[in-house]
C-alpha positions, -999 to 999 in steps of 0.1 A, spaced: 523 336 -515 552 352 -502 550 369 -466 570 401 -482 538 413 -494 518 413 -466 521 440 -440 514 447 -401 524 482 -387 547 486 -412 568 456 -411 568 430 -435 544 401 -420 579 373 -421 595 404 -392 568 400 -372 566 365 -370 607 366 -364 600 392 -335 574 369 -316 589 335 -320 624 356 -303 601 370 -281 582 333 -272 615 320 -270 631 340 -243 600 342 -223 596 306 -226 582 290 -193 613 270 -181 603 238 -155 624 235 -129 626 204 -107 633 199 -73 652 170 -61 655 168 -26 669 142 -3 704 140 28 724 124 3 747 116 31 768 106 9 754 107 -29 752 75 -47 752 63 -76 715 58 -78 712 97 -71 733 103 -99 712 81 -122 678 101 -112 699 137 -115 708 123 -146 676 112 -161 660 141 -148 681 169 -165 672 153 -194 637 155 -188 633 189 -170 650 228 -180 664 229 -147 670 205 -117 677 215 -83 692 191 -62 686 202 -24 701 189 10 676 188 37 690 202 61 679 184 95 686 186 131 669 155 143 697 138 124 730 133 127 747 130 96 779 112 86 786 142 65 781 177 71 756 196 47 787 214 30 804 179 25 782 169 11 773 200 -10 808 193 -23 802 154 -35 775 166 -52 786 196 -71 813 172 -79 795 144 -93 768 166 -112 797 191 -131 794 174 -162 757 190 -163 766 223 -163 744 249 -156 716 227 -162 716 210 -124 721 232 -93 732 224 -61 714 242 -28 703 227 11 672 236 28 654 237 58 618 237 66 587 225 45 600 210 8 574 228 -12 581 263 4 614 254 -13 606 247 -41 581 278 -44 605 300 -34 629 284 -58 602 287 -87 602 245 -93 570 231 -104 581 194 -98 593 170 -72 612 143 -79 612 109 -61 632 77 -67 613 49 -52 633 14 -54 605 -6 -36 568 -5 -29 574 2 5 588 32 -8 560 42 -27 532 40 2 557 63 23 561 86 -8 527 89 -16 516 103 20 542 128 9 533 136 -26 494 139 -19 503 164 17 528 185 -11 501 188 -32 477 199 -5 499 224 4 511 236 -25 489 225 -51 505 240 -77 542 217 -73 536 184 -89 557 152 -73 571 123 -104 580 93 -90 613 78 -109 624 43 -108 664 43 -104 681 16 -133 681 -18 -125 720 -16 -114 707 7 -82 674 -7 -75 686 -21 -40 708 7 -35 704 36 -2 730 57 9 728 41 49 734 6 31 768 21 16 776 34 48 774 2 69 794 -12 36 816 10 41 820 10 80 826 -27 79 854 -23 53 833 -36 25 837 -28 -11 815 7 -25 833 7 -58 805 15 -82 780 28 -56 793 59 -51 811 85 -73 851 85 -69 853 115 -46 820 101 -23 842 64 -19 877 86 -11 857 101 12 840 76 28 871 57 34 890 87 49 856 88 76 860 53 85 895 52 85 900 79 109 869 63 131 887 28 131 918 39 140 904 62 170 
C-alpha cells in the first residue's frame, strides 16, 4: 500500500515520516571526543590517533594541557600552531583548544563524552587506568578509549624526539614537516648560544 493514502493531521503519512527523519537528523546526538595531552611538539603517533579517531567519533577535540609545573620546549600557542597545522586536512571535523585544570571539567564543559588515550606500552596502561577509573569517578558520565598507535609509532613519545633532536639526530618521519622545521630552528639557536 502506498503511504499517499494514509493520513496524520492532514498530511500525507510519507510527509510525516520526511519531517521526523529531518527533524532526527539535525538533532542527532553528535559524540565528541576529547584528546588531550602537551604535545610538546606533536608527533607522528599523535597524528595517527587524531587520525583514527575522527574517523571513529563526530568531533575530536584535541586539547593542550596547559601546565605550570612544566616547562615546555614549546609554548602552548606553538604548539597550538603545529597542531592546527598537521590536523587541516580534517576540516571542521578536529578542533584544536588548551586547557587548564581537571581534564573532565574540560571535556564537560566542551560537551565530549570520550577520552582518548594512546597507550604504546603496558606500563602505559597501569598509569592510564588510575586515570580513566578517577575520570570516571568524577565525571561518570565521560567514557576514556584506550587506542593503540600503528606499529610504525609504537616506541614513539614526543621527549624521545626531542633528545633526537637535541643531539642532532634524524626526526624525519616522527614529526610532521612544520614540527621537524621547528624543532631544528629550537636546537639550532640553543647550540649556537
Amino acid at each position: 500500500m502506498a503511504y499517499s493514502r494514509f493520513y496524520c493531521g492532514g498530511l500525507p503519512l510519507y510527509s510525516i515520516k520526511r519531517i521526523i527523519q529531518r527533524f532526527l537528523e539535525e538533532n542527532k546526538m553528535k559524540t565528541i571526543a576529547v584528546y588531550p595531552g602537551s604535545f610538546d611538539p606533536v608527533t607522528n603517533g599523535h597524528i595517527d590517533l587524531i587520525q583514527r579517531s575522527a574517523a571513529l567519533f563526530d568531533k575530536v577535540v584535541v586539547a593542550i594541557l596547559r601546565n605550570s609545573s612544566k616547562t615546555p620546549l614549546f609554548s602552548v600557542e606553538e604548539r597550538r600552531e603545529m597542531l592546527e597545522s598537521a590536523v587541516r586536512e580534517y576540516g571542521n571535523k578536529v578542533a584544536v583548544a588548551d586547557f587548564s585544570g581537571l581534564l573532565v571539567d574540560f571535556a564537560e564543559r566542551i560537551g565530549a563524552s570520550v577520552i582518548i588515550r594512546g597507550i604504546r606500552a603496558i606500563s602505559d596502561y597501569e598509569y592510564e587506568l588510575q586515570m580513566a577509573l578517577m575520570n570516571r569517578r568524577l565525571a561518570n558520565r565521560v567514557e576514556t578509549v584506550f587506542m593503540i598507535p600503528a606499529e610504525t609509532y609504537s616506541f614513539l613519545s614526543s621527549k624521545l624526539v626531542r633528545e633526537i633532536a637535541a643531539y642532532g639526530g634524524a626526526i624525519g618521519g616522527l614529526v610532521p614537516e612544520d614540527v621537524e622545521r621547528r624543532l631544528r630552528g629550537k636546537f639550532t639557536t640553543k647550540i649556537s648560544n
